[in-house]
C-alpha positions in Angstrom: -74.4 241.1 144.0 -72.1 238.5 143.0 -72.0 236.4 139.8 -73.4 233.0 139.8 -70.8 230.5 139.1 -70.8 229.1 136.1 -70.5 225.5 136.4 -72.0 223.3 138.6 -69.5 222.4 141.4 -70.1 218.3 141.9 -69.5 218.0 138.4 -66.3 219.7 138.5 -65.4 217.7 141.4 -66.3 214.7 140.0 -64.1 215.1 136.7 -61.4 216.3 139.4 -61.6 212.8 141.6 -61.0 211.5 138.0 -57.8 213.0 137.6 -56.7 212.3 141.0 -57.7 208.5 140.8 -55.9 208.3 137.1 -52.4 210.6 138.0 -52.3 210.4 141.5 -52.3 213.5 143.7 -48.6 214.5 143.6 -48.6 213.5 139.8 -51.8 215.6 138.8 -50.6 218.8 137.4 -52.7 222.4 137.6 -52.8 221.6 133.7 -54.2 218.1 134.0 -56.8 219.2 136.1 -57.5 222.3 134.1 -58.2 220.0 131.4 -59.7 217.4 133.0 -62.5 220.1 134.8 -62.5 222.4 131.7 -62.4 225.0 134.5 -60.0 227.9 134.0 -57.4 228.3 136.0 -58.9 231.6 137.9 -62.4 229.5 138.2 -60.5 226.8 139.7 -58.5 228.7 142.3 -61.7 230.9 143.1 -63.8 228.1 143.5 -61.3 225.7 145.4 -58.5 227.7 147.0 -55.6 225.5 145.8 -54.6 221.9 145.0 -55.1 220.2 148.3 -58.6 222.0 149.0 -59.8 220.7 145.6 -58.0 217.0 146.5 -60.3 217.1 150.0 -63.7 218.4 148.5 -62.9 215.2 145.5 -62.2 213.1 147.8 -65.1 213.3 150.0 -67.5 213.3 147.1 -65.8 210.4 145.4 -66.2 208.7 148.9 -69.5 209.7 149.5 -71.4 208.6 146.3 -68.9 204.8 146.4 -70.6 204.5 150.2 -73.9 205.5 148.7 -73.6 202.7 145.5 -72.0 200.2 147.9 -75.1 200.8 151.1 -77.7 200.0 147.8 -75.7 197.0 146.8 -75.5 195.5 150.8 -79.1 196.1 151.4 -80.8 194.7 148.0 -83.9 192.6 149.1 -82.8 188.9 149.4 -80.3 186.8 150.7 -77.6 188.9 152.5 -74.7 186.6 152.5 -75.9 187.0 148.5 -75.5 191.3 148.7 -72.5 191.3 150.4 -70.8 188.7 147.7 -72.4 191.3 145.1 -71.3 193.5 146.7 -67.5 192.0 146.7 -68.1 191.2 142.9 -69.2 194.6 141.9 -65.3 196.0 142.4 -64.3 193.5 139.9 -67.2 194.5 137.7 -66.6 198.0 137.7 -62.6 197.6 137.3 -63.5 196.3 133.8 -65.3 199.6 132.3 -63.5 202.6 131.7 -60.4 203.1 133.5 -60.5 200.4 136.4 -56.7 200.2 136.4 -56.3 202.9 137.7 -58.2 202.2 141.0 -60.2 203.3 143.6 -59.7 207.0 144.7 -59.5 206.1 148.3 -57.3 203.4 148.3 -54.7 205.1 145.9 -54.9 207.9 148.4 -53.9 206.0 151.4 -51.4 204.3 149.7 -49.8 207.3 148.3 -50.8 210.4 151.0 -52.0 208.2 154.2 -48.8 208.5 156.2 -48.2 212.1 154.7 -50.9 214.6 155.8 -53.3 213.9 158.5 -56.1 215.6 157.5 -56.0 213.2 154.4 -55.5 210.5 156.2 -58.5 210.7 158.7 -60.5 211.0 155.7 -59.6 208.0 154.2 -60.3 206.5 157.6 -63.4 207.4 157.9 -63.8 206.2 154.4 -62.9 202.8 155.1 -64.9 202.8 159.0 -68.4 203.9 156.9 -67.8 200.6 155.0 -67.3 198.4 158.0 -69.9 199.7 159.4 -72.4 199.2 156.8 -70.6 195.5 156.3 -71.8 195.0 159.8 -75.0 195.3 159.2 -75.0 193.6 156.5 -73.8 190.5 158.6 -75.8 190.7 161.6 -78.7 190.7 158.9 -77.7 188.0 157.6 -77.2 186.1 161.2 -80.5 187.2 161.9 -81.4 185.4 158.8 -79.5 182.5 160.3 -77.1 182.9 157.0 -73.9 183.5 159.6 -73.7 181.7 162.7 -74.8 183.8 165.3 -71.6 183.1 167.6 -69.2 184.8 164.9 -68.5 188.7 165.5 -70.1 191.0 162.9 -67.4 193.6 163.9 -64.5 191.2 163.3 -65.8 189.6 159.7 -66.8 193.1 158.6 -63.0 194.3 159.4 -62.3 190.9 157.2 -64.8 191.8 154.4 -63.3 195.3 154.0 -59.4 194.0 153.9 -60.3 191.9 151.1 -62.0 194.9 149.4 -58.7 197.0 149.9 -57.1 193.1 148.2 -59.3 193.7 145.5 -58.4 197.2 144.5 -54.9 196.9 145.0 -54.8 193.5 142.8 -57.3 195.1 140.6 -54.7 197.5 139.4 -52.3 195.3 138.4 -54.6 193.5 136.1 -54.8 190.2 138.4 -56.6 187.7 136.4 -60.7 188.3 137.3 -61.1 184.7 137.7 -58.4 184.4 140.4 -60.1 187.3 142.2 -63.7 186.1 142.0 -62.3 182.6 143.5 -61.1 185.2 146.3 -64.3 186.4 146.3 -65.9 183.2 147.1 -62.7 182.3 149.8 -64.1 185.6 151.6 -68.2 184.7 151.6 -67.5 181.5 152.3 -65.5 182.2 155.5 -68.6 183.7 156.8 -70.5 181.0 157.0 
C-alpha cells in the first residue's frame, strides 16, 4: 500500500505558477521552486517528474482558475458591455496587489517559451481561445441586449477585446501609468459600441 502524499498537490502547484510567473521558466531554479513549494526535492521529482512536467501541470491550473475568475466577471448580472469593461479593469486591479509586475503566467509564457516548445505553446493557445470564446459571448449578450450593434462580428471584437488584454499585461509589467491604461480601457469598450 502506498503512502499518501503529504501535501496537497493544487497548492503546490499553485505556489509553483508563482515562481514561474515571478522568475520566469528558464530563470526558476530547482532551488527557487523548492523554496517556493516547501516540497523537498525527492517530493517534487516524485510527484512531478521534472521541471517542464511541473511548468505544464502550473500552467494549466494557473490558466484554469484566471478563465474561471474571468467567466464570473463576463457573466455578472447587468449590463454586459459593463462586465466586459470589469472585466478589462480587473487586470489593472489585480496588477496593483502583491506582485503584479511580474505579470500574468500565460502571457510571460508565450513571450518567453511560445516559439520554443510546442506543447507549451498549444497550451498557451488554448489559453487565450477559452478567453475569446467566453468574450464572445459576452458580446452577442450584449447585442442581444442591443448594447453592440447587431451588424458587428462577436468573433472579430472578441479577438480585439483579448489583444488589448495581452496590451494590458504586457504594459502592466512595466509599471505603465494605471490611468493611461484605464483610458485604454475605455478606447476598447467604447469601440464596441
Amino acid at each position: 500500500m502506498s503512502r499518501p502524499r503529504e501535501f496537497e498537490v493544487d497548492r503546490a502547484l499553485r505556489d509553483a505558477a508563482e515562481v514561474f510567473r515571478v522568475k520566469g521558466y528558464h530563470a526558476a531554479s530547482l532551488e527557487d521552486l523548492i523554496a517556493g513549494t516547501g516540497l523537498a526535492k525527492g517530493s517534487l521529482y516524485k510527484a512531478f517528474h521534472d521541471k517542464k512536467s511541473l511548468f505544464l501541470g502550473a500552467l494549466d491550473l494557473y490558466a484554469r482558475e484566471s478563465r474561471d475568475r474571468f467567466e464570473e466577471s463576463l457573466t455578472a448580472p447587468g449590463s454586459p458591455v459593463a462586465a466586459i469593461r470589469q472585466a478589462l479593469l480587473g487586470y489593472i486591479e489585480r496588477a496593483r496587489v502583491g506582485s503584479g509586475n511580474a505579470g500574468c503566467l500565460i502571457t510571460n509564457t508565450a513571450v518567453e517559451l511560445g516559439a520554443q516548445d510546442d506543447e507549451i505553446a498549444a497550451q498557451v493557445r488554448a489559453s487565450f481561445e477559452r478567453r475569446v470564446v467566453l468574450f464572445e459571448a459576452a458580446v452577442r449578450r450584449a447585442q442581444a441586449a442591443g448594447e453592440i450593434p447587431p451588424q458587428k462580428d462577436p468573433r472579430v471584437l472578441a479577438e480585439f477585446l483579448e489583444l488589448t488584454v495581452q496590451g494590458l499585461r504586457v504594459l502592466l509589467k512595466s509599471s505603465t501609468d494605471e490611468t493611461a491604461l484605464r483610458r485604454s480601457v475605455d478606447v476598447a469598450v467604447s469601440a464596441l459600441t
